[in-house]
N, C-alpha and C positions, 0 to 999 in steps of 0.2 A: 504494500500500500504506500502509495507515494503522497509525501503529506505538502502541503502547502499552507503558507503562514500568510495571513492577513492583517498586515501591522507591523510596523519595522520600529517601533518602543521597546522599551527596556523588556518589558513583558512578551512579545512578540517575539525576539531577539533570543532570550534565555528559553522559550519551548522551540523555535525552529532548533536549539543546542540539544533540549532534551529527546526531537524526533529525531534528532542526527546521530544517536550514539549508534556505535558501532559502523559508522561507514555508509551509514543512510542517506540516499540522496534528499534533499529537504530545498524549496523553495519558497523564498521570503519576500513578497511583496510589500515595499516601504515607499509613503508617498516622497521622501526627502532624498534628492539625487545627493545629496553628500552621503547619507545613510547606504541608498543603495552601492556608489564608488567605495567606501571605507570596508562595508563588507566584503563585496566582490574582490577587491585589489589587494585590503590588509586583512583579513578575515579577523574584523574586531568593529565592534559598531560602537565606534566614538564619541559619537555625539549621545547616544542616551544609557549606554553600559561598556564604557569605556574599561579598559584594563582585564579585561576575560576575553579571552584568546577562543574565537569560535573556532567550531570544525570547519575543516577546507571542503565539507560536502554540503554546506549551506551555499547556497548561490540567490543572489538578490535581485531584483527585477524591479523598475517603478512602472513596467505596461502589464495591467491589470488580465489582459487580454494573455497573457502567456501560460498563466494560471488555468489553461483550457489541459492542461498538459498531467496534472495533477490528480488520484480518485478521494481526496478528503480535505476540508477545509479545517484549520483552526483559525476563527475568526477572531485577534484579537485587535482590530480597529476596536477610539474609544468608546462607549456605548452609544451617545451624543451622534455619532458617524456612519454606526453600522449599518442603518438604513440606506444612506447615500453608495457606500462605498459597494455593499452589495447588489444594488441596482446597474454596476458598473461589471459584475464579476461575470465571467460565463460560468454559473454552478452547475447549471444541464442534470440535476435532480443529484448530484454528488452530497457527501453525508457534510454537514455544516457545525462544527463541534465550537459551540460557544465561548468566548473564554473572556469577551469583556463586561462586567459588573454595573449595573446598575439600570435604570429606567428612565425609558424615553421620555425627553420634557414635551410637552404639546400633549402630545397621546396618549401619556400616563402607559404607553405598553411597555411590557418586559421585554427583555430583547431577545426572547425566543420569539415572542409574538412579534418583531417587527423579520426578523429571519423567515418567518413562517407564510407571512405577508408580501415579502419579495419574493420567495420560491420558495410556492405551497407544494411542490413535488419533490423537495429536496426534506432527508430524515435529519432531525437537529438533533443534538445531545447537547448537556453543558459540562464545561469541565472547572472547577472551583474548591477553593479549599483554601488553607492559610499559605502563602507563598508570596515571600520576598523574589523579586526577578533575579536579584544580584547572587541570592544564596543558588537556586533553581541551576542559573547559570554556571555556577562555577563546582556545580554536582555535588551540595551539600543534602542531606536526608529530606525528602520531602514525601508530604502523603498526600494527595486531592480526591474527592470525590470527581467520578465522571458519571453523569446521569445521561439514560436513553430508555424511551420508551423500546426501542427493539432492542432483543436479549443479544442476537445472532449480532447485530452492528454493535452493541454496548462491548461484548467479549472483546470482538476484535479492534477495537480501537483502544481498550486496556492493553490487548498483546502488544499493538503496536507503537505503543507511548509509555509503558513500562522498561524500567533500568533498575540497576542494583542500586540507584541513590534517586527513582523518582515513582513513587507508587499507588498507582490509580485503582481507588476502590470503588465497585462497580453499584450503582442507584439504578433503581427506574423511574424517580422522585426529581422529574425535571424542573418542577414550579420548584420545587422547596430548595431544590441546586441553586436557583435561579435569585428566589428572594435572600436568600442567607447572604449572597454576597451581594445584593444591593442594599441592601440594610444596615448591612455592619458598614459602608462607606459611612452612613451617617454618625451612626454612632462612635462610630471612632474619631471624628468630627470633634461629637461632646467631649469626650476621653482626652483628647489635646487640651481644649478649653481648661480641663482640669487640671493638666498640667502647667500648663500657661499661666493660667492666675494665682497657680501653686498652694490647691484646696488641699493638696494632701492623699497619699495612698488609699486610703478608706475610701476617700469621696471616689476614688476613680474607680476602685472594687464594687461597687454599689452603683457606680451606674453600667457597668461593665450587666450585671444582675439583673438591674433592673431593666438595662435595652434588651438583653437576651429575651427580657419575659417578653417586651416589645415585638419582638421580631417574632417571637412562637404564635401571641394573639393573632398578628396579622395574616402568618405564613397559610397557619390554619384556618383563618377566615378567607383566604386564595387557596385551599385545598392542599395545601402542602403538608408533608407528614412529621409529627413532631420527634419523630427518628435523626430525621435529613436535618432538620434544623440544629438538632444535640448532636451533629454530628460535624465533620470536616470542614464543611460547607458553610454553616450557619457557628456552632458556639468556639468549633478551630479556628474560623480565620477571624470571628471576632475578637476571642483573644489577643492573636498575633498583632492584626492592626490596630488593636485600644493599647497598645504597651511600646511602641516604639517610633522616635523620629524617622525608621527608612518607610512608612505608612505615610503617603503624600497625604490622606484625608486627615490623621493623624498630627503630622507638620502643620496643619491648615490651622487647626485647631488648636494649637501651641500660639500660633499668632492671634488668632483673636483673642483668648483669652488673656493674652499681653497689652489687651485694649486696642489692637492694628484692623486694621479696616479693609475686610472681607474684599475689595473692589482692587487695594492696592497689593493683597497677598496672592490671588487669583493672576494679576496682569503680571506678576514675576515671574509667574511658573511658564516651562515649558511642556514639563509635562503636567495631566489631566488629576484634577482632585475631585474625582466621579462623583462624589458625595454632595458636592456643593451645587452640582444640580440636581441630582435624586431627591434632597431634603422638601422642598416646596411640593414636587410630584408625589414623595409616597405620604407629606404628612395631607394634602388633597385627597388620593386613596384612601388613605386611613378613614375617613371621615366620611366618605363615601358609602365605605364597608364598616361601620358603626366601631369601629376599634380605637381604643382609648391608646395614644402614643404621646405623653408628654415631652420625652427626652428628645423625639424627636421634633416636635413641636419647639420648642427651645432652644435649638440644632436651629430651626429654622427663622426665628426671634435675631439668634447673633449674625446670621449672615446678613439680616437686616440691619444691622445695627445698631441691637439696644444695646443697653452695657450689661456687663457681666454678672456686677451686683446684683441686678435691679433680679435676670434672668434665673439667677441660679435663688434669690430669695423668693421668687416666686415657686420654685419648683420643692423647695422644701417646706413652702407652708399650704399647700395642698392637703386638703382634708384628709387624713390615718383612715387604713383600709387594712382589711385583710390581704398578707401577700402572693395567697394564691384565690384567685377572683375569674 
């Protein structure tokens, strides 16, 4: 199975590495001719994961069009894109393995549903989990869930993305793949903020707790299973990303809570801090589908603006409840 990467980012970049082991040919579609030259010529993509030496069987392309060549997509354009970028792909009913996080602004849809929408004859799966690109990259231990409603496609896409240092555990639980890692961008949002204003370990243990119950209310209110959510996908990567500066949403959230302003933290980045537009779409959703999400809600208060104080005293003088409700 010849795999092909949709997204030439840090994240893009370290799975075309991990479809490459062993001598695997892998093709890497990246919209940035410097990206695609540094791969092709020094087989190292400088500009967003510099310093990790890719395989010489990665080869890069910026014409979408060559990607006809390929039987499997990892789709890691950012989520924001993936609608555009695969109205441009020839998939011709090829399996489309998901891999960017979060939800479409305007449409409020998941990005299996905008995949699903651009080519409804192509089988989607998602693949998610806790996973730093840098670590991924440079074949340190990693575990991700891969969801697929087909068992026969789900096997073989474990076979062929499985290595001794990256290991895909197999779901059928695509929604719930799906939401764990659009949610936890948020939350890991608030997690920063914590750090940033310097509330304190507990404060960030507690809301680490408290978005998780977040994310199960919802997950389960979109049919997702509260397995998938306790699992890789949903309470693994929330972890990973509420606990560390190499979590863009994470960084994001270090600056606001330092009082810095959501508009001037956003325009520095070059890479994507998914969260910061999933928060308005899922705390809309939420609300929608009657499900009570304050954390997020508050996530979605500082990118407006308020200040931290005001945000977080509100969030503690909220009426006492039972904690499981």
């Amino acid at each position: 199975m010849r795999i092909g990467v949709i997204g030439g980012g840090a994240w893009g970049t370290a799975l075309a590495q991990v479809a490459a082991h062993g001598g695997r040919e892998v093709l890497l579609w990246a919209r940035e001719a410097e990206v695609v030259a540094s791969i092709t010529d020094e087989h190292v993509n400088r500009s967003f994961l510099g310093g990790v030496a890719l395989s010489p069987s990665i080869r890069a392309t910026g014409e979408l069009g060559e990607l006809d060549a390929v039987d499997a997509f990892l789709v890691v354009a950012p989520a924001q894109h993936v609608g555009a970028v695969l109205a441009e792909t020839p998939v011709r009913g090829r399996p489309l393995v998901l891999c960017a996080k979060g939800i479409e602004a305007g449409s409020r849809r998941l990005v299996g549903e905008v995949a699903r929408a651009a080519h409804p004859d192509a089988a989607v799966a998602v693949l998610s989990g806790p996973t730093f690109a840098h670590e991924v990259a440079q074949g340190l231990p990693t575990a991700v869930t891969l969801a697929c409603e087909d068992a026969g496609l789900r096997a073989r896409l474990a076979e062929r993305l499985a290595s001794p240092h990256f290991r895909p555990y197999a779901s059928s639980d695509v929604i719930g793949a799906e939401i764990g890692g659009a949610v936890k961008n948020v939350l890991a949002i608030g997690c920063g903020v914590v750090e940033g204003a310097g509330l304190g370990q507990n404060a960030r243990a507690a809301l680490i707790a408290r978005g998780f119950a977040e994310m199960t209310r919802f997950g389960l209110a979109r049919g997702a299973r509260a397995e998938t959510l306790a699992g890789l996908s949903g309470l693994g990567d929330l972890v990973l990303t509420c606990s560390s500066t190499s979590s863009r949403n994470f960084s994001l959230g270090v600056g606001l809570g330092q009082g810095r302003a959501a508009s001037a933290l956003l325009a520095d980045r070059r890479t994507v801090a998914e969260g910061a537009f999933t928060a308005p779409v899922l705390a809309q959703a939420a609300v929608e589908a009657g499900v009570d999400m304050p954390v997020t809600e508050a996530v979605c208060r500082l990118l407006d603006g308020a200040e931290v104080e005001a945000v977080i005293g509100d969030l503690l003088a909220r009426p006492l409840r039972d904690e499981v409700a």
